[in-house]
N, C-alpha and C positions, 0 to 999 in steps of 0.2 A: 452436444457440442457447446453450447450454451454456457454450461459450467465450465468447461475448457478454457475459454473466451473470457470467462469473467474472470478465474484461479490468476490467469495472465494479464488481465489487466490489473489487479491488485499489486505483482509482483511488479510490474511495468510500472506501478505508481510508488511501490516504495523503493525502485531504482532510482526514478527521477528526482525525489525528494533524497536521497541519500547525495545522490552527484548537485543535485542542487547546493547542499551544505560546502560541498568539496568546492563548486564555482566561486565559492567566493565573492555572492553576491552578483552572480554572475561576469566574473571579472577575469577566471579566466576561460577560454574562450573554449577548450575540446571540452572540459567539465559541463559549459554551459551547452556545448549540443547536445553532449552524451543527456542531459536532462530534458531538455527540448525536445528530443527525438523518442527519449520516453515517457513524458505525457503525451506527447502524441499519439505512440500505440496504445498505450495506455484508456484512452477517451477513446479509440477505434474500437478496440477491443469491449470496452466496458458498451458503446453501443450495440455489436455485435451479440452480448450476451441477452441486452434486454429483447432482442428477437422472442428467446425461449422461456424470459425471467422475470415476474413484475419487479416494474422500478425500487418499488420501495424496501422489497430483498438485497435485490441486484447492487444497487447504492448504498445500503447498509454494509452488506459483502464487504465491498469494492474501499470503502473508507476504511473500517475495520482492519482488512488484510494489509493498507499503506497506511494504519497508526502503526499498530504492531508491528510490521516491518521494519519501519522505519524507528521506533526504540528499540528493536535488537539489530539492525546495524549501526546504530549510537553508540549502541552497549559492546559489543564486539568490535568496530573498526573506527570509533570515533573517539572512543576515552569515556563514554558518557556513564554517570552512574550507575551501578549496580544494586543499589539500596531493596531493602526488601519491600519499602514500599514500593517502589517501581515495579519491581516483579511481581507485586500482587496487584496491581491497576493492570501488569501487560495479562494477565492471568483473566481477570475479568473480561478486559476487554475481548479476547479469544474464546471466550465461556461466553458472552454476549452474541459474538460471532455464529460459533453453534447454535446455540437458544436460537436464534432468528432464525435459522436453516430447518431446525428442528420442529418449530413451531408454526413453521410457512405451508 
């Protein structure tokens, strides 16, 4: 369950950082809960994993899953570059991702 836990707080973290962009500095106000409400679970969750997950996986995971996340709904729902070099830093980083999981 552990991984569960953690899969979702990852996604939980690159929601809040995506609606964070949307708030507008938090400015306008459902964007700014809809963000709020997921870091929230987000940190819930990410503690929940460390039950079954040393930290220093668990929070590698967890950062990893809400960089990359958060450049492919840049890149998809924000206008944000495509460039190749992009796609080969989000490439690595997801390969980084693995490699820790792999190597843990």
């Amino acid at each position: 369950m552990s991984w569960v836990y953690l899969i979702g707080a990852g996604i939980a973290e690159m929601t809040a950082v995506f609606f964070m962009g949307k708030s507008k500095g938090y400015q306008i106000v459902k964007w700014s809960i809809v963000s709020v409400l997921s870091f929230s679970l987000s940190f819930y969750w990410l503690s929940k994993s460390l039950e079954g997950i040393p930290l220093s996986l668990a929070y590698s995971i967890w950062v990893g899953i809400g960089a990359a996340g958060g450049v492919i709904l840049g890149m998809l729902y924000l206008n944000e570059s495509k460039s190749r070099w992009r796609i080969f830093y989000l490439i690595l980083i997801i390969g980084s991702v693995i490699g820790l999981k792999v190597v843990a």
